[in-house]
C-alpha positions as CSV (number, residue, x, y, z in Angstrom):
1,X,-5.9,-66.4,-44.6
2,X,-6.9,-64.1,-42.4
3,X,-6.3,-64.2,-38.4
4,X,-8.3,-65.9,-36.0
5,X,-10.1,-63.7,-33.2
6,X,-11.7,-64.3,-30.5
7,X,-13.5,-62.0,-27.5
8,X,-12.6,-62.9,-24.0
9,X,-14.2,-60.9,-20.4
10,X,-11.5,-59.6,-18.5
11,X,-8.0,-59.2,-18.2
12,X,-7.4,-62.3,-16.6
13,X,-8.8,-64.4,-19.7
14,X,-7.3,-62.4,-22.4
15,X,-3.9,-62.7,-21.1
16,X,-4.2,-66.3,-20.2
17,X,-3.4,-65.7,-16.9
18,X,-2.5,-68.6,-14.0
19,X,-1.6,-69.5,-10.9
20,X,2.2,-69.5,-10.7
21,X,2.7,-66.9,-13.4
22,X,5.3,-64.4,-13.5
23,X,4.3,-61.3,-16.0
24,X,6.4,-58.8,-17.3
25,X,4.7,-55.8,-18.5
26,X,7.2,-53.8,-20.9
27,X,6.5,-50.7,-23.3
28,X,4.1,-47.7,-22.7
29,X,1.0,-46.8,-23.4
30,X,-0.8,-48.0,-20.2
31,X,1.3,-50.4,-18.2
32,X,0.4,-49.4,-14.9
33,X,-3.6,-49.1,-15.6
34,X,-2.8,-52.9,-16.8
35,X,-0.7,-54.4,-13.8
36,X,-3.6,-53.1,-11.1
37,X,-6.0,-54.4,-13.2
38,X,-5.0,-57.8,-13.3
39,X,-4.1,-57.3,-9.5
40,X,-8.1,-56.1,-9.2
41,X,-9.5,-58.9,-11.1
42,X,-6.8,-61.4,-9.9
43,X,-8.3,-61.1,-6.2
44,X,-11.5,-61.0,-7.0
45,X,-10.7,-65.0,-8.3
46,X,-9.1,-65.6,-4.9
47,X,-5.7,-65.4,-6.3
48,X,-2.9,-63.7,-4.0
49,X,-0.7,-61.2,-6.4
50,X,2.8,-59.2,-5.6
51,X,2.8,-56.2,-7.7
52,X,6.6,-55.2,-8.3
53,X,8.8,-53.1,-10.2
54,X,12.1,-53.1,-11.5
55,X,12.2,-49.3,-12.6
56,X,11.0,-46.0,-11.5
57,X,7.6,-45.1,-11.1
58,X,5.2,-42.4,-9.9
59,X,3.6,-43.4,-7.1
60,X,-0.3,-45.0,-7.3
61,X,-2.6,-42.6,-7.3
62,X,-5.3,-43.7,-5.4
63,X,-4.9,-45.9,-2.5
64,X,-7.6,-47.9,-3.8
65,X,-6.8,-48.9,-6.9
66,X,-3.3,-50.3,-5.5
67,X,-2.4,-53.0,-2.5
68,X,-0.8,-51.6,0.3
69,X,2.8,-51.0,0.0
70,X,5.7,-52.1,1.5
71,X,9.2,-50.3,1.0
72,X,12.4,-52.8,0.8
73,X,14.6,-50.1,2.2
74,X,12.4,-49.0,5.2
75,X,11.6,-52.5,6.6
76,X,14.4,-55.0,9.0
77,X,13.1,-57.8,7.1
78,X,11.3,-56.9,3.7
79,X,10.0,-60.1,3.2
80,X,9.0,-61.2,6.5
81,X,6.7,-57.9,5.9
82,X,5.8,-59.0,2.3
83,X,4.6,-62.9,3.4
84,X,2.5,-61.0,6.2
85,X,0.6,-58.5,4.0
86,X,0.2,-61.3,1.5
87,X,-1.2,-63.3,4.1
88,X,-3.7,-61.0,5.6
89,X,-4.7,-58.5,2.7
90,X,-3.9,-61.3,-0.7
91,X,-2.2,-58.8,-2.3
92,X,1.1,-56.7,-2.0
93,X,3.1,-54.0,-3.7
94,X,6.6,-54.2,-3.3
95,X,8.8,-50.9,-4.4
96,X,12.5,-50.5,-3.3
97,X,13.0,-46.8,-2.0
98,X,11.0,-43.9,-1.9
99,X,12.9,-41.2,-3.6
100,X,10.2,-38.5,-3.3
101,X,6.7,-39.2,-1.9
102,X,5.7,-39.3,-5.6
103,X,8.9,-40.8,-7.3
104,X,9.2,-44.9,-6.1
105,X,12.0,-46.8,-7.3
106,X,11.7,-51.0,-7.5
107,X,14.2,-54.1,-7.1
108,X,16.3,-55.4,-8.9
109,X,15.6,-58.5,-10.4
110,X,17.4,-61.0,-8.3
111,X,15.4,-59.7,-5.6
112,X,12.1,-60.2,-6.9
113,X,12.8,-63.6,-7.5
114,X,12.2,-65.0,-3.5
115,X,8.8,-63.1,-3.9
116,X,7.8,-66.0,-6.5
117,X,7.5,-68.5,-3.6
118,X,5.0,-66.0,-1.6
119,X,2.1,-65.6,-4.1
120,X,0.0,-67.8,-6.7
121,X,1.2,-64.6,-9.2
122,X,4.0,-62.1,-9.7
123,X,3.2,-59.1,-11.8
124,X,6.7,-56.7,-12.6
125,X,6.0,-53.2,-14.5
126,X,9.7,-53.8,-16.1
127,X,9.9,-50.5,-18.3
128,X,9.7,-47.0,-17.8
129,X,7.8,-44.4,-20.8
130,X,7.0,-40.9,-18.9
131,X,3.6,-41.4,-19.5
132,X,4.2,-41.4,-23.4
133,X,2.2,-44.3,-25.5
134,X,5.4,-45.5,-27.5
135,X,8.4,-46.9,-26.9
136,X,11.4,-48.8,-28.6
137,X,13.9,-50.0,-25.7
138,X,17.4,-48.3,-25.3
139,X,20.2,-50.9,-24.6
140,X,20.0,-51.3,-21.2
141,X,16.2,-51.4,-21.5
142,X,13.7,-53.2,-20.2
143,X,14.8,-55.0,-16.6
144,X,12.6,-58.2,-17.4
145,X,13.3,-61.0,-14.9
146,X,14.8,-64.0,-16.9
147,X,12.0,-66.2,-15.4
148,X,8.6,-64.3,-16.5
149,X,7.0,-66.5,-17.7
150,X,4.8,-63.9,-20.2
151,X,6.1,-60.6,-21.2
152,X,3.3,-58.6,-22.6
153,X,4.5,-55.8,-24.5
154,X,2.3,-52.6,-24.2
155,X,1.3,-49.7,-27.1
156,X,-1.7,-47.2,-27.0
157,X,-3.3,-46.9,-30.2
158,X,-4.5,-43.1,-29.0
159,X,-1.1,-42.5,-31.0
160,X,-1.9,-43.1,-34.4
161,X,-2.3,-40.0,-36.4
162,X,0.0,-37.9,-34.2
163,X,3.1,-36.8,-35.0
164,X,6.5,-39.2,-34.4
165,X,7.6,-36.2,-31.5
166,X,8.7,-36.6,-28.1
167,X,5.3,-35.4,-27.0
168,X,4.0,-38.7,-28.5
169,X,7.5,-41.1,-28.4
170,X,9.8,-42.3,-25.3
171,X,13.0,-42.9,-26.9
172,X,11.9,-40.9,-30.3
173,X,15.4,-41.7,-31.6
174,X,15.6,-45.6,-31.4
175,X,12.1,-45.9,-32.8
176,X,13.1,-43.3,-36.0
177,X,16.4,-46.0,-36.4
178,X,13.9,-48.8,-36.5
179,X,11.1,-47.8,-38.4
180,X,12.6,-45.5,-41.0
181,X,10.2,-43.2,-40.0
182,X,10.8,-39.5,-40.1
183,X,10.7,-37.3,-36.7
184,X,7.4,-35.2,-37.2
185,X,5.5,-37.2,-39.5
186,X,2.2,-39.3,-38.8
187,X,2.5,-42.3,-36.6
188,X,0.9,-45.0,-39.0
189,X,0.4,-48.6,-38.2
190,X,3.6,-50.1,-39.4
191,X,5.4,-47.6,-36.6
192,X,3.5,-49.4,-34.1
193,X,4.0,-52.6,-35.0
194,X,7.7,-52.3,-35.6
195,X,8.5,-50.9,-32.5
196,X,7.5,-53.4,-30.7
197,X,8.8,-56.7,-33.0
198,X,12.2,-55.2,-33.5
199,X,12.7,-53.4,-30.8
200,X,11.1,-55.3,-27.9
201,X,10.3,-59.1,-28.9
202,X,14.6,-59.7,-29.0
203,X,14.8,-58.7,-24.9
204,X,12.0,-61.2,-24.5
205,X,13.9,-63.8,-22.3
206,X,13.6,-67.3,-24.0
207,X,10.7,-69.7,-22.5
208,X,8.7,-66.7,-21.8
209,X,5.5,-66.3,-23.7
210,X,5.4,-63.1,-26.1
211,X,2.3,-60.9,-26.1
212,X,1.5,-57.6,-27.8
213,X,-0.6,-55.8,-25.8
214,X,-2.8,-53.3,-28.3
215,X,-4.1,-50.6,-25.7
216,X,-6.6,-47.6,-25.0
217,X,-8.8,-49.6,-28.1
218,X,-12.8,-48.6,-28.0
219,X,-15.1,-49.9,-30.3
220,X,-14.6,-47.4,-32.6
221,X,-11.1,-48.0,-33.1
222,X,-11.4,-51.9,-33.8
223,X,-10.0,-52.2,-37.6
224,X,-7.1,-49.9,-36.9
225,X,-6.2,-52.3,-34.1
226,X,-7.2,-55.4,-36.5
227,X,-4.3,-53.5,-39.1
228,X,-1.5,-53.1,-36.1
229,X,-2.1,-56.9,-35.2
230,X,-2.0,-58.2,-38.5
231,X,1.5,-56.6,-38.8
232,X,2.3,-57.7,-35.5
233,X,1.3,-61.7,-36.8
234,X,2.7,-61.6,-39.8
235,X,6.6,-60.6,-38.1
236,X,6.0,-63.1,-35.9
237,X,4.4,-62.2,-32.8
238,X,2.3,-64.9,-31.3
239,X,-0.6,-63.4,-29.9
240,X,-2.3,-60.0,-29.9
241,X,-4.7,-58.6,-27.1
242,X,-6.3,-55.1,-28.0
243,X,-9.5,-53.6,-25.9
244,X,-9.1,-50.9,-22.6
245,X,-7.4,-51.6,-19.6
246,X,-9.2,-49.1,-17.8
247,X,-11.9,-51.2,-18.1
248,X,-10.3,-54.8,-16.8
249,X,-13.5,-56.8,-16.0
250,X,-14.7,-55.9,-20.3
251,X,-14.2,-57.1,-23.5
252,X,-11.1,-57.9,-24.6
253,X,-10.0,-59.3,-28.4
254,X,-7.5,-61.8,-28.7
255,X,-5.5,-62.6,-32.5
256,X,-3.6,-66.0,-33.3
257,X,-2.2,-66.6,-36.8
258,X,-5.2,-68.7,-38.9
259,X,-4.7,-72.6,-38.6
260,X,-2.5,-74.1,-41.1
């Protein structure tokens, strides 16, 4: 039978999104673009958020698309700064060091976990892809918090067709040993969707919802996004989103396995 999908406005309802989450966004392909807009549309409900890391990442480029920031390192007491910009602006992002004014680098897990106490939501970019849009994990990849309660791993579609290169790839090696694929070839559909079941859905940490995130998606691209998250259903993933994130407050299209 075939999948069941249905269209939902917005981020916030695609992902299922609540007070009290903690989301982990892992993979490439538009992580960043995803976590401030959640953030965006979050606030705009009344929700307060804490946007974390616990990688490296360029620094936002526009003050206004990102809370204001405070830096773990640079502050007496970090959190006492964090509950205060939470309290006054509703949202806060919170990055470790400052490396280079355009190189950040987050926490560690255990310290984002007092930071679940000081917002209605936690949102932790968790993965690192040098702007590529696919990624298989190395072994000490990603740096998920054990209690996320939804990791949503990211892919942009924008890859299909182009070649399996590290133009295209982050970690081009672990994806060729999981999808048999050879370096240079087309990236098809069944790349995609292997990438992310074998190499991502097994770091997922148990009790933590599992959701392949099918990004960069316009409406002209809608069947080869229906093909990736058929794959993705039938290895087991749960749940597909697929639409543009650089659009949060859109249309988004949500795929569950048919009813029994």
């Amino acid at each position: 039978m075939s999948p069941v999908i249905e269209s939902h406005f917005g981020l916030v309802e695609a992902l299922s999104v609540r007070v009290g989450d903690v989301i982990s966004l892992v993979g490439a392909g538009g992580k960043t673009t995803i976590l401030y807009g959640l953030v965006t549309e979050l606030r705009r409900r009344g929700v307060t958020v804490i946007a974390t890391t616990t990688t490296h990442t360029q620094a936002p480029d526009s003050p206004t698309t990102a809370p204001p920031i405070v830096f773990a390192s640079e502050e007496d007491n970090w959190l006492q700064s964090v509950r205060a910009r939470v309290d006054r602006y509703g949202a806060v992002t919170v990055m470790g060091v400052r490396e280079r004014e355009d190189k950040l680098k987050g926490l560690q897990p255990e310290d984002i976990d007092p930071l679940r106490g000081m917002a209605d939501c936690v949102i932790v970019e968790a993965d690192g892809a040098r702007g590529r849009s696919l990624k298989a994990p190395a072994s000490h990849e990603p740096v998920v918090p054990e209690w996320s309660t939804a990791t949503i791993v990211v892919a942009g579609l924008d890859v299909l067709g182009r070649p399996l290169d590290k133009e295209n790839v982050h970690r081009l090696e672990v994806v060729v040993e999981l999808t048999g694929a050879a370096v240079g070839s087309p990236i098809v559909e069944e790349v995609i969707a292997l990438a992310i079941v074998r190499g991502y859905f097994p770091t997922i940490p148990r009790g933590s919802r599992r959701i392949a995130f099918l990004n960069k998606v316009d409406d002209a691209h809608l069947k080869q996004a229906e093909r990736v998250g058929e794959l993705l259903l039938n290895a087991g993933a749960p749940e597909v989103i697929f639409g543009e994130a650089v659009h949060p407050n859109g249309c988004f299209y949500q795929m569950k396995p048919s009813p029994a």
